[in-house]
Structure formats: C-alpha cells, structure tokens
C-alpha positions as CSV (number, residue, x, y, z in Angstrom):
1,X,-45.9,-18.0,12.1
2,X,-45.4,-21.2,10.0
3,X,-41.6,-22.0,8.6
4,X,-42.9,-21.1,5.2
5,X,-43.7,-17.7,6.7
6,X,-40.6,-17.7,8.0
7,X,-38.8,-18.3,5.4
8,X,-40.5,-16.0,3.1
9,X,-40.1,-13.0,5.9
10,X,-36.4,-13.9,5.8
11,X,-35.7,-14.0,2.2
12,X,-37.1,-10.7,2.1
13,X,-35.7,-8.9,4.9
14,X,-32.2,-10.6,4.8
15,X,-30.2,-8.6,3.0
16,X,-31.4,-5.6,4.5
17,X,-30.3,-7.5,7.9
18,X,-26.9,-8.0,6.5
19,X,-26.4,-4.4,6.0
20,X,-27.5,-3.1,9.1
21,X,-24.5,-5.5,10.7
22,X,-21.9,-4.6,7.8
23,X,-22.2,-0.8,9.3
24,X,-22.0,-1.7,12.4
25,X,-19.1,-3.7,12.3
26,X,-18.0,-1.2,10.1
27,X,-18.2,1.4,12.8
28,X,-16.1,-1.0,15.3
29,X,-13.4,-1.6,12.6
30,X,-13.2,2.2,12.1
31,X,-12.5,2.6,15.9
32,X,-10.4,-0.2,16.0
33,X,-8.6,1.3,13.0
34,X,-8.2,4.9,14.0
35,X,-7.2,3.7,17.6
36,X,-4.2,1.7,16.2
37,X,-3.3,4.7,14.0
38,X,-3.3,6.9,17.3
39,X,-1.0,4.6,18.8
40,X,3.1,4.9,19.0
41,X,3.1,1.3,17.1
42,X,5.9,2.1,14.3
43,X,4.2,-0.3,12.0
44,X,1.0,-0.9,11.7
45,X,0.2,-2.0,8.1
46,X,3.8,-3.8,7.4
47,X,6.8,-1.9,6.1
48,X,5.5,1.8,7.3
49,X,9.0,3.2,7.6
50,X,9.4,2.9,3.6
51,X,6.3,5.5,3.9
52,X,7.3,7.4,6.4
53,X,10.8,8.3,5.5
54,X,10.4,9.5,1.9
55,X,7.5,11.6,3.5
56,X,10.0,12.8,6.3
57,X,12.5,14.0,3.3
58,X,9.9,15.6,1.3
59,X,8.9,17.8,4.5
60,X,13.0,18.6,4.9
61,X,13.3,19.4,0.9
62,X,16.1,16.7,0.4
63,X,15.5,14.4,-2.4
64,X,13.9,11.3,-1.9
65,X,15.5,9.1,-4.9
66,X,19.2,9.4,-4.7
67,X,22.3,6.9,-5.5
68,X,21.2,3.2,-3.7
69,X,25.0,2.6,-4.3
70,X,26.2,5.7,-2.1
71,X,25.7,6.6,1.3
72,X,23.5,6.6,2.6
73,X,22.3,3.4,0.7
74,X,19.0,4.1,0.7
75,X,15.8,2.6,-1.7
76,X,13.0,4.2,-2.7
77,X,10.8,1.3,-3.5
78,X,7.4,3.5,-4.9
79,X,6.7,6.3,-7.1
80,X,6.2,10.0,-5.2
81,X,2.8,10.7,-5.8
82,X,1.2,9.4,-2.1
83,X,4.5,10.8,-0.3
84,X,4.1,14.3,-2.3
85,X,0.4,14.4,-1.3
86,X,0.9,13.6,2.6
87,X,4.0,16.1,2.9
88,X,2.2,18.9,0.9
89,X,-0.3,19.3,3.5
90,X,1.9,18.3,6.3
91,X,3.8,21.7,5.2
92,X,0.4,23.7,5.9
93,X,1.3,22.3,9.5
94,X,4.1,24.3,11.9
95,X,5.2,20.5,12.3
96,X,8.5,19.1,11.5
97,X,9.9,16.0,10.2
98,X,11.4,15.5,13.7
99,X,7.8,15.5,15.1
100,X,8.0,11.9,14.0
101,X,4.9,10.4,15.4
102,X,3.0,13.3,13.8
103,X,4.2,12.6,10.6
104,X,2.8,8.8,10.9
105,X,-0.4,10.1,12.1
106,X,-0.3,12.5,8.7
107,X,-0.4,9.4,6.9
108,X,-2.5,7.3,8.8
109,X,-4.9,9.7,8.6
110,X,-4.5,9.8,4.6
111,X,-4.8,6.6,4.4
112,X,-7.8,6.2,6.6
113,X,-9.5,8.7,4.1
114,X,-8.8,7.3,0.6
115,X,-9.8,3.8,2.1
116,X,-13.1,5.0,2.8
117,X,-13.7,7.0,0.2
118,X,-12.6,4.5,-2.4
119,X,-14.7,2.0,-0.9
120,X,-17.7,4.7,-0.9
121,X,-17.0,5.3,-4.9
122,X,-17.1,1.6,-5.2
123,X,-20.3,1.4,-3.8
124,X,-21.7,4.1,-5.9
125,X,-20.4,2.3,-8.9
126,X,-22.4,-0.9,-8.3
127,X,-25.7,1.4,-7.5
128,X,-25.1,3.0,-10.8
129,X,-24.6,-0.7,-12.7
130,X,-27.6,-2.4,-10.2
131,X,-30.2,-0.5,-11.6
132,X,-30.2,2.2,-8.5
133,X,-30.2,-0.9,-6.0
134,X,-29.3,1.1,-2.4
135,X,-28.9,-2.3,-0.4
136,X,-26.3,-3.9,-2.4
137,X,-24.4,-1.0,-3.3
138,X,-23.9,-0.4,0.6
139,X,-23.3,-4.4,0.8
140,X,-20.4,-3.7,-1.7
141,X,-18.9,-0.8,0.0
142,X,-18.6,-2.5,3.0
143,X,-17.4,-5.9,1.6
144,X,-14.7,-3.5,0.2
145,X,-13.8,-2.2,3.0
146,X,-13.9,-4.7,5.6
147,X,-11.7,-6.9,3.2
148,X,-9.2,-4.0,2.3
149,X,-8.9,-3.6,6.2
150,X,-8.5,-6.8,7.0
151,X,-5.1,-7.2,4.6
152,X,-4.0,-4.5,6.5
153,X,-1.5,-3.2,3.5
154,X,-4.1,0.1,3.1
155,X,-3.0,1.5,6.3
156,X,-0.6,4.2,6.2
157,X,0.5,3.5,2.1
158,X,0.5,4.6,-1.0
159,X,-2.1,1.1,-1.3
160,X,-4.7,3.3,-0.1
161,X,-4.3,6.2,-2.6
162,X,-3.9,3.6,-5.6
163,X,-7.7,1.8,-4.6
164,X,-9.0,5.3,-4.5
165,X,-7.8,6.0,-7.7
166,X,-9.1,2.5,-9.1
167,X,-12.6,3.6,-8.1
168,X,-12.2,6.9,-10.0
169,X,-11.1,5.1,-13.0
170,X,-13.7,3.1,-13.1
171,X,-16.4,5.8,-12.6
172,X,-14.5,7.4,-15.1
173,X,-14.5,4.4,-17.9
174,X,-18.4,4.1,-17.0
175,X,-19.0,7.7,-18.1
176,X,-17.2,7.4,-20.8
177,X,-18.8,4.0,-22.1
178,X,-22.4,5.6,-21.8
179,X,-21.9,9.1,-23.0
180,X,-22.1,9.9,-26.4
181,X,-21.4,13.6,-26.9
182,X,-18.4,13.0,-24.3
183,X,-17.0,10.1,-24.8
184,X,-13.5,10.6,-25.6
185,X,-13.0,13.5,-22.8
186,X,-13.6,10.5,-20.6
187,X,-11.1,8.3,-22.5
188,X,-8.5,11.1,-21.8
189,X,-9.7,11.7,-18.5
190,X,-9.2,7.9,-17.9
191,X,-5.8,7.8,-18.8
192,X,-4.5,10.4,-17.1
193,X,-6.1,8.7,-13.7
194,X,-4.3,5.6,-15.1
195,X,-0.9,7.0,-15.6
196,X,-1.6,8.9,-11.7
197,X,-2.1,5.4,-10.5
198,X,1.6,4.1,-11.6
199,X,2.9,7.4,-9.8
200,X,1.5,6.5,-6.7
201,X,2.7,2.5,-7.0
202,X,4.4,0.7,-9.9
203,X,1.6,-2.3,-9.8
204,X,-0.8,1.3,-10.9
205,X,0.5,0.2,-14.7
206,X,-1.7,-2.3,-15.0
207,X,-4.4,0.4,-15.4
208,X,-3.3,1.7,-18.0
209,X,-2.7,-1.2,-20.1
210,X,-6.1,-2.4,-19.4
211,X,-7.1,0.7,-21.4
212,X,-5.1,-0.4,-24.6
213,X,-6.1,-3.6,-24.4
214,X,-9.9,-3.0,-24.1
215,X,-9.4,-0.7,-27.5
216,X,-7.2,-3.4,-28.8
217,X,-10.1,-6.3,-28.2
218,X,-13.0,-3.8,-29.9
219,X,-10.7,-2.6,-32.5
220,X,-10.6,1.1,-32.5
221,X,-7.1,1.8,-33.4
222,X,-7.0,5.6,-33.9
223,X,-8.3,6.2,-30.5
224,X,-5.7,3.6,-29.2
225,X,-3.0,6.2,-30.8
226,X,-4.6,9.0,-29.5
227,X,-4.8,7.0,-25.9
228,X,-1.8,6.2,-26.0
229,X,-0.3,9.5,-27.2
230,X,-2.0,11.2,-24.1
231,X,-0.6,8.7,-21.8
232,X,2.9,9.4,-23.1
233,X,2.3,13.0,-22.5
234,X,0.7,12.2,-19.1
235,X,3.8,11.1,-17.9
236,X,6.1,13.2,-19.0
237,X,4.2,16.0,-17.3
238,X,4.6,14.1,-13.7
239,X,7.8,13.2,-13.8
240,X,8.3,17.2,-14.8
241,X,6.1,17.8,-11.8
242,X,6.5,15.0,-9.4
243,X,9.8,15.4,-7.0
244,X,12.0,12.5,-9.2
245,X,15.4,14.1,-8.5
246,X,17.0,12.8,-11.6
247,X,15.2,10.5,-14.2
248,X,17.8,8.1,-14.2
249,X,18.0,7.9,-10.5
250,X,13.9,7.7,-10.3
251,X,14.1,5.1,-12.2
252,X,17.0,2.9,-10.5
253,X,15.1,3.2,-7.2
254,X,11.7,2.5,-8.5
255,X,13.1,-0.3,-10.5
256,X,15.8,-1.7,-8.6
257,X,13.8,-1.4,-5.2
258,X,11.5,-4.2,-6.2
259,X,13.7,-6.1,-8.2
260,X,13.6,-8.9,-5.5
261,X,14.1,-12.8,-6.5
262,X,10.9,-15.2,-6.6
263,X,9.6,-17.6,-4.4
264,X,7.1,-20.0,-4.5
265,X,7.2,-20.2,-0.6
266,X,6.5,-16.8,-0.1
267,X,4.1,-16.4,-1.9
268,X,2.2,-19.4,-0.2
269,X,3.2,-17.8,2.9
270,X,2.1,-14.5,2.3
271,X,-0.5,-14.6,-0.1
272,X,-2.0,-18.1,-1.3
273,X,-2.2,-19.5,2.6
274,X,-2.7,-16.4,4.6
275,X,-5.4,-15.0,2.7
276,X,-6.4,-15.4,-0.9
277,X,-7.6,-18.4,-0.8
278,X,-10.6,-17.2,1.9
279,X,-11.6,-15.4,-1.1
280,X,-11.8,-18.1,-3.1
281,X,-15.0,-18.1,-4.5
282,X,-15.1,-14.5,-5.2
283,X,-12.6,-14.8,-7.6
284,X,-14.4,-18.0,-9.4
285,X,-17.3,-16.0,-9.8
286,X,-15.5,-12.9,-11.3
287,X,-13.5,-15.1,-13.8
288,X,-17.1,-16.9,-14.9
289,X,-18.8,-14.0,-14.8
290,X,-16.1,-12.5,-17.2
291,X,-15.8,-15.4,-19.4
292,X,-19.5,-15.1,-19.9
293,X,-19.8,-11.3,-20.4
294,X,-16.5,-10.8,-22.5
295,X,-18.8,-13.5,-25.2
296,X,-22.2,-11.8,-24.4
297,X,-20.6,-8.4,-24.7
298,X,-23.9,-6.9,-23.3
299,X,-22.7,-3.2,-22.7
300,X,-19.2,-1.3,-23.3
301,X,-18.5,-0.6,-19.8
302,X,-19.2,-4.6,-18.8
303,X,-16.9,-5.6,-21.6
304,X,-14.5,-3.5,-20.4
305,X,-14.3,-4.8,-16.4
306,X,-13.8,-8.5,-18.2
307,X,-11.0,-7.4,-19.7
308,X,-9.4,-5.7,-17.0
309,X,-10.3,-8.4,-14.3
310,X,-8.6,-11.1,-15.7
311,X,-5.6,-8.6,-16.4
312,X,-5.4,-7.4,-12.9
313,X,-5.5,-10.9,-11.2
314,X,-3.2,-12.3,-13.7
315,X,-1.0,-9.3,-12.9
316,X,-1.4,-9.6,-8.7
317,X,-0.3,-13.4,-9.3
318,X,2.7,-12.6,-11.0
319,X,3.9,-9.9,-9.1
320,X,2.9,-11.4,-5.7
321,X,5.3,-14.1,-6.7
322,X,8.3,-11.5,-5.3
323,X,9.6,-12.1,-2.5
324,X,8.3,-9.2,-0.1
325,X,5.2,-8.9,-1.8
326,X,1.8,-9.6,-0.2
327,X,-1.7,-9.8,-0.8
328,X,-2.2,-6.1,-1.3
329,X,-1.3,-6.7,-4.5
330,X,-5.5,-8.0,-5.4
331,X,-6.5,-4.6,-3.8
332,X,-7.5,-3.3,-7.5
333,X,-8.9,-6.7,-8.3
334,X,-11.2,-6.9,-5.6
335,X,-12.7,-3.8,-6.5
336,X,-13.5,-4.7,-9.9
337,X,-14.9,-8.0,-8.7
338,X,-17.0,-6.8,-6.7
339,X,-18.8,-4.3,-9.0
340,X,-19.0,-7.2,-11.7
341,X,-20.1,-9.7,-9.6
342,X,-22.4,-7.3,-7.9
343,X,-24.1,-6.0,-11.3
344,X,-24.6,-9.6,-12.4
345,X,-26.3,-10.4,-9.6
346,X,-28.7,-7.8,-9.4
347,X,-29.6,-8.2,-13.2
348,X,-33.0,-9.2,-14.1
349,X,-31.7,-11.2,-16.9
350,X,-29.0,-13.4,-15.1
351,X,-30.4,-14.0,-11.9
352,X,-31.5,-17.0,-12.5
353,X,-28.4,-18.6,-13.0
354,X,-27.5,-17.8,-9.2
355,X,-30.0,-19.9,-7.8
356,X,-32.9,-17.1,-7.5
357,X,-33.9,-16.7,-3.6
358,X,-31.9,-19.2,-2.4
359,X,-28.8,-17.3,-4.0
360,X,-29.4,-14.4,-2.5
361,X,-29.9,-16.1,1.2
362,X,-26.2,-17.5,0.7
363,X,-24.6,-14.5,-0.3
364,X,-26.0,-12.5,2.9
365,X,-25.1,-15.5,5.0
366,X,-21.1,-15.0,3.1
367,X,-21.2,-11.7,3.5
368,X,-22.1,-11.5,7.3
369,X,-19.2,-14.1,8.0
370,X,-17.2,-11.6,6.1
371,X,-18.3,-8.9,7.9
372,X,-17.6,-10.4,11.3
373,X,-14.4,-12.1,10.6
374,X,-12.7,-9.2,9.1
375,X,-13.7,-7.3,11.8
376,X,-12.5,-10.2,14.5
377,X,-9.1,-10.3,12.7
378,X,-8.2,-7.0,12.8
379,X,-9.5,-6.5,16.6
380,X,-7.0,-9.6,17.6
381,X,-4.2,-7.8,15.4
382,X,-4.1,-4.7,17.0
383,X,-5.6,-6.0,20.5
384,X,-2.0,-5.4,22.5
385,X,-2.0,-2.4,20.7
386,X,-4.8,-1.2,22.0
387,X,-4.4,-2.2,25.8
388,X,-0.8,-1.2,26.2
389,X,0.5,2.1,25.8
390,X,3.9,1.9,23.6
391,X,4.7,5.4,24.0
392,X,7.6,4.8,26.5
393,X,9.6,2.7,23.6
394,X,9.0,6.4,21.3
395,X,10.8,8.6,24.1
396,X,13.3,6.0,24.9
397,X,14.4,6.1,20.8
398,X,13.9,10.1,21.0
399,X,16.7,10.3,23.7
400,X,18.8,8.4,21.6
401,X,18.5,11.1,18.7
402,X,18.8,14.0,20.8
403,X,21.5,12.8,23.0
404,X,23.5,12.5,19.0
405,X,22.1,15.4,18.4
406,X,22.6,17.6,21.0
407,X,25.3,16.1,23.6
408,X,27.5,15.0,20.2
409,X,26.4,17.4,18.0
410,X,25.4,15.6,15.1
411,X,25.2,17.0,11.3
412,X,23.5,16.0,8.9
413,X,25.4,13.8,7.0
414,X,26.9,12.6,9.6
415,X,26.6,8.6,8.9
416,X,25.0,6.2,12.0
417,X,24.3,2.9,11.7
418,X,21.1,1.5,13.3
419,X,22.0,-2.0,14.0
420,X,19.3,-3.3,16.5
421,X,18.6,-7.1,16.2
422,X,16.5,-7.4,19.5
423,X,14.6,-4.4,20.1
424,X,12.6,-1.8,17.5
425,X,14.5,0.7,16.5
426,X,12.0,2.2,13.8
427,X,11.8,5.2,15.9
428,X,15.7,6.0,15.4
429,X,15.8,5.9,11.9
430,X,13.1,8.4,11.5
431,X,14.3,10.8,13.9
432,X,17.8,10.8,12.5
433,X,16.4,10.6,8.9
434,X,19.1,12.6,7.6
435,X,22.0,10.1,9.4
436,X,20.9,6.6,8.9
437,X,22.7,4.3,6.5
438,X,20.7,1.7,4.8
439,X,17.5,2.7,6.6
440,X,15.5,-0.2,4.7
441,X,17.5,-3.1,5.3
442,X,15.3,-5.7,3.8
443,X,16.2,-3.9,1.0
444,X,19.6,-3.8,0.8
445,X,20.3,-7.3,1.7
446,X,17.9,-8.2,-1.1
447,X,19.4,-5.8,-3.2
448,X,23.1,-7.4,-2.7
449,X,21.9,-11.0,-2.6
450,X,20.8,-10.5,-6.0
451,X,23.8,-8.5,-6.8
452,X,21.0,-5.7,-8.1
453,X,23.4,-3.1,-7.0
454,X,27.1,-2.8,-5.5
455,X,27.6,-2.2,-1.8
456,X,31.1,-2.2,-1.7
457,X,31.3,1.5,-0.9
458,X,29.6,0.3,2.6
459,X,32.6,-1.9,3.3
460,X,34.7,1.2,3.0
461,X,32.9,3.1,4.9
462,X,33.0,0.8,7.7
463,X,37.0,-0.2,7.1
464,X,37.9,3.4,7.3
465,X,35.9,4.3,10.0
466,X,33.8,6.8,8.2
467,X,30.5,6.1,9.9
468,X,30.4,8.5,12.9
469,X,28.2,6.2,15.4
470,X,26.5,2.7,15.4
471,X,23.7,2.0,17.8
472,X,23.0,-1.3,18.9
473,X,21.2,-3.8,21.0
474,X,23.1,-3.3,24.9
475,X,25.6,-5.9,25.3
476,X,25.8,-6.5,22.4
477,X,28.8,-5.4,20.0
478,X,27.4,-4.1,16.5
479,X,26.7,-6.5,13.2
480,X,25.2,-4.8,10.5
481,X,22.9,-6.4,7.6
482,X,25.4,-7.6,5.2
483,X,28.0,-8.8,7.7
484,X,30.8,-6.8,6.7
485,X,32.6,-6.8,10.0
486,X,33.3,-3.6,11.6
487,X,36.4,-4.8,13.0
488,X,38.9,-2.6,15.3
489,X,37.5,0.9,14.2
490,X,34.6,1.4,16.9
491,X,35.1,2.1,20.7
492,X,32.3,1.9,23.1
493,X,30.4,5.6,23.9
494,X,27.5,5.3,26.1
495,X,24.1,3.5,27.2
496,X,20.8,4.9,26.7
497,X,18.4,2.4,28.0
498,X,18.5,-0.7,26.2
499,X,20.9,0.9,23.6
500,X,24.5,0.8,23.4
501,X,26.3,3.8,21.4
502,X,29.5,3.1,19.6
503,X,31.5,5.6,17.8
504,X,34.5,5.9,15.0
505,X,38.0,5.5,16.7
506,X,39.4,6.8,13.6
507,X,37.2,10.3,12.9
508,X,37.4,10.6,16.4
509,X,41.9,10.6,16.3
510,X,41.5,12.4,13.1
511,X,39.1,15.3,14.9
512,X,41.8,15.2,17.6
C-alpha cells in the first residue's frame, strides 16, 4: 500500500480508532475510579469531609446549617441539595451515620453515577447538534469524562450533581430553542434546572443568569419577567423544601463559608499551573467559535451556548481566584465547550475553516493524548491507594470513638477537639460527628483571618474548660487551629495507638 493509501485509509478510519481507545481507557479509569472509591482513603477528590458530614447530619436529623459563631463552629460551605439526595436514599438503608465508611461509599457511588451520566447527556447533545454524528458524540462523552476525572473534584461532591444538571439544562434550552408549540414550558422547565443547580453549589447561579442574559441580548422582555418571576418562585419553593434550618442561618453558612480572601498565587497553583492551561486550546477555540457565532447568530440554541460560554469561563476565573478554590470551578464550562466546539466542527458549512482532513487527523491525535494522559494521571494518583490497604488507619480512628463513647460515655454535645497535626484524623471527626468542634478547620482559620466571623466563644470554651476531650498527635501536647492556648485546663487520659487523649480538669472537678 503506497503512503497516499495510507494516508487516505487513515484519515478515514482515524477517528473511529480514537474512539475505540477513549472506551477503553474509559473502562480502566472506571476501575481505577471505583477501586479508589472502595478504598478506606478519607479523601479522595479533596475536601470530602465537607461532603460527608452534612450527609452524616442529614441521616441523624440534626440540622446541617447552624451558628458558625457557636459551638460547635461548624461551616456549611454548599447548598443541601447533593447532601439531601445522598442521605434520602441512605435512609432506605438499615445503615447509620456511624457506619462511616458506608456513608462515603453512598456518595462515591452518587457521584460515580451523575459523572457518567452527565457525560452520556453531553454526548447525546452533540449527536443531536452534529447532524446524528455517532463517532463524535461518543468522542465528546469521553473527552468529558476523562477530563472531569482527571480534576478529580467530581468524586464524592456535590461537583458531580451540578455537571449533571448542566447537561440537563442544556438539553432542556435545546428543546426549547427548536420547539414551537412548546417553547416556553421549556423556558420554565429551564429555570427551574437553573435555580436546582445553585442548590446543589453556589457557582450553579451562573446558570440562571445565563438565561436572563440570553433574553436580555435577543430582546424579549416579557418572557425575561415571566423567567424571572418563575425563578423567584423556584426558589422560594426549595428553600421551603430543602433542609435550610433557618434562612438567615442558610445563608450565613453558604455565604460566609466561601467568603475566603484572593490570591493570585493560588490560583496559579491550583488552577492556571496545575491544569487549565493543558486545556488551553480548547478554550481558544470556544471563545472564537463564540465570537463568530454570537455575529452569525445561525440558530437560537447556538446563540445561546455563546452567551453562556463566555459567562461561565468569565465566572470560573473570577471565582477560582479564592483561595481554596480549584479547577472544578470550569466543570460547567467544559461542557458547553465541548458541545460548541464539537457542533462547529461537524458542520458542513464551517469545516473548512478547521483545516478539512488534516483538522480532523489533529483533533484525533489531541484527543488520544487526552485520553491516555487523563487516564495515566489518575492511575499515578490513586496508585498507593490501590496497592495498600488503609483500612487498619479506619479501625485505629474507630477505637478512638468508641473508647469516648463507650469506656467515657460520651453525649452528644459533648465538645472534643480533634487536634492531629501529624497523622489523619478524618475518620474521628466523622465518627464523632455530633462532638467535634470546628470539624472544617480550613474553614475557620479562613473564617477568623478574615475576621468573617467571631471565634471568641472558642477561647471561652477552651479557658473554662468546657471542651470535654482533645485528641491529639502521641507525645505531643494539644494546639488547636487558631492558637488559642489551652493552657492549665487539660490533664493527660489515655493512648490509643498513635493518639493521645486529654480531658477537662475542670468538668472533670466540677462532675466530682
């Protein structure tokens, strides 16, 4: 066969090629995936616990948004719906919150489930915008995915629920830009999935003012009222269904939780350097692409992804720009990117300006790296994971709990502190979910660095002796997040493995 044979057999076949190895490394990142989530790692997507413990509470029926400034100084960073979901099912169970390594399964599994199925909607969306094109509809669903897995932040989160939802909102805002008799059903339909989205994460807003502005830019102003009527409504029904506590103290947590300061650095770190900028030219394509479609205007639903692409990368910059925020942010993003960029490719019209054959041999060439370096990544991430059992560190934290539990019959209520600098102490928390002070201490020292709330009720705590046990590193006397020194009020109790126990010398005289 000659090299122009070659070449021509390539050109043809290639993309095909490409998606027979997207499912297969698919099928090893799904196994790499669920193994990790099967593991006794206590974090496997980056601040889990802030899952897990709202979840935990739900399952107990205690509130999950209560007074940051009381004990037992605890901030609920995200809205209820993802938690509400998980521990509604989890109920079905005859689990309880104390089965804690069920409860992250729970989740995991959740998770797992809206990842795949938002990436699976996804993919439909670009068949129905290709013109019924199977191969690059499955190209796109896997692209999603593998990307989505590879930042990690999907994994046991209310991230995963939120991309799920973008999917749906998007199917949604396609039905409802090509149906006629229908057409503002679908409007209200689309709002309501827009005002779900903010209840599952606060970044979900964004959805729904893409909605206005779309109306805004084509100048329909009484069904901009009416949208925005029904999206009023919309969320006064959730917060009237959805388990807020108070609305005042909803608020406070959802508001004050993220309220963290900016940095430049971080955001480097932890976004620009790590991984945004491997996507580089995805996002140069999408904001062309837009450019050129929000001038050509060539159908509703295309006019409306360039309005809401720029909108939700402009609104990932900004808010990745928080210290503690990540890359998870451009999870919505990508999605919309890749549907635009995918039904601009596979137009008749415009894909000549791509380069023609020779385009579509350097996208499957991109996309296999992709494919292989997602999969690569999250292999070496969760490699010791797989390899080494960690259940031994779970028991040893469980022994903790119940030696409190049992042996010093702890209440609920009954304040500890978790103080371990050295060695994990997820585990603790969780299983003494109804104990822990300041269970999210990133959090709270965030929180009082920016003065965002007052702590001093901690310090009063501590200088009256008022918090029953501290549990720390062995050797090692206690030092909690914000430095207030516990001073003469604590006396040494017991070792349990690499734990020391210390409890109140003044409850303990006062019990006497």
């Amino acid at each position: 066969m000659s090299l122009s044979n070659w070449y021509s057999w390539l050109n043809r076949n290639i993309l095909f090629f490409s998606c027979i190895f997207g499912l297969v490394s698919f099928a090893v990142l799904l196994i790499v995936k669920t193994k990790a989530s099967l593991s006794y790692l206590p974090d496997i997507s980056g601040s889990e616990t802030s899952t897990i413990l709202p979840i935990q509470l739900l399952i107990n029926g205690d509130p999950i948004y209560t007074n940051p400034e009381e004990a037992p100084f605890r901030l609920t960073q995200y809205t209820p719906l993802y938690f509400s979901i998980v521990s509604f099912f989890y109920k079905l169970t005859s689990w309880t919150a104390f089965e804690v390594h069920k409860v992250f399964l729970a989740s995991r599994a959740f998770s797992i489930g809206f990842t795949i199925l938002a990436s699976v909607l996804s993919g439909y969306m670009v068949y129905l915008v290709s013109i019924r094109n199977r191969i690059v509809s499955v190209l796109s669903a896997l692209f999603i995915y593998h990307v989505l897995a590879f930042w990690l932040l999907t994994g046991s989160r209310p991230d995963s629920l939120l991309v799920l939802l973008t999917s749906v909102l998007l199917l949604t805002i396609y039905k409802a830009a090509n149906s006629d008799k229908n057409s503002e059903a679908w409007w209200y339909l689309a709002i309501f999935i827009a005002v779900s989205a903010f209840f599952v994460k606060q970044s979900g807003a964004i959805h729904s003012i893409a909605i206005g502005v779309y109306f805004i830019v084509i100048r329909q102003w009484k069904m901009l009222f009416r949208i925005t009527l029904a999206g009023v409504l919309f969320f006064c029904l959730h917060l009237l269904i959805l388990p807020v506590n108070t609305i005042p103290l909803f608020f406070t947590n959802i508001i004050g939780g993220v309220a963290n300061s900016t940095s430049f650095d971080w955001f480097y770190d932890w976004t620009l350097k790590s991984w945004v900028l491997q996507f580089a030219m995805l996002m140069v394509l999408n904001l062309m692409i837009s450019a050129y479609h929000f001038v050509k205007r060539p159908t509703s639903f295309f006019l409306f992804l360039s309005i809401a692409s720029p909108l939700f990368f402009l609104f990932a910059t900004l808010t990745s720009l928080k210290i503690g925020a990540g890359v998870g942010y451009y999870q919505d993003y990508l999605i919309l990117a890749v549907i635009q960029i995918a039904a601009f490719f596979t137009d008749k019209n415009e894909r000549s300006k791509i380069g023609g054959e020779f385009g579509r041999i350097g996208i499957s060439l991109y996309l296999l790296f992709v494919y292989f370096y997602c999969t690569l990544f999250v292999f070496m991430t969760y490699k010791n994971v797989l390899l080494n059992d960690q259940s031994a560190t779970y028991i040893e934290q469980r022994k903790v709990a119940e030696y409190l539990l049992t042996e010093k019959g702890l209440k609920k209520e009954d304040w500890i502190s978790v103080e371990s600098k050295t060695t994990s102490d997820y585990f603790i928390r969780h299983f003494l979910y109804n104990q822990t002070l300041t269970p999210f201490k990133d959090l709270v020292y965030l929180a009082n660095k920016n003065q965002t709330f007052d702590f001093s009720e901690f310090r009063n705590m501590i200088d009256k002796g008022q918090i029953h046990y501290v549990i720390t590193d062995r050797g090692n006397f206690p030092k909690n997040i914000l430095n207030y020194s516990f001073g003469n009020t604590l006396k040494f109790s017991s070792t349990i493995g690499p734990y020391d126990i210390y409890e109140s010398k003044i409850l303990q005289n006062i019990e006497l």
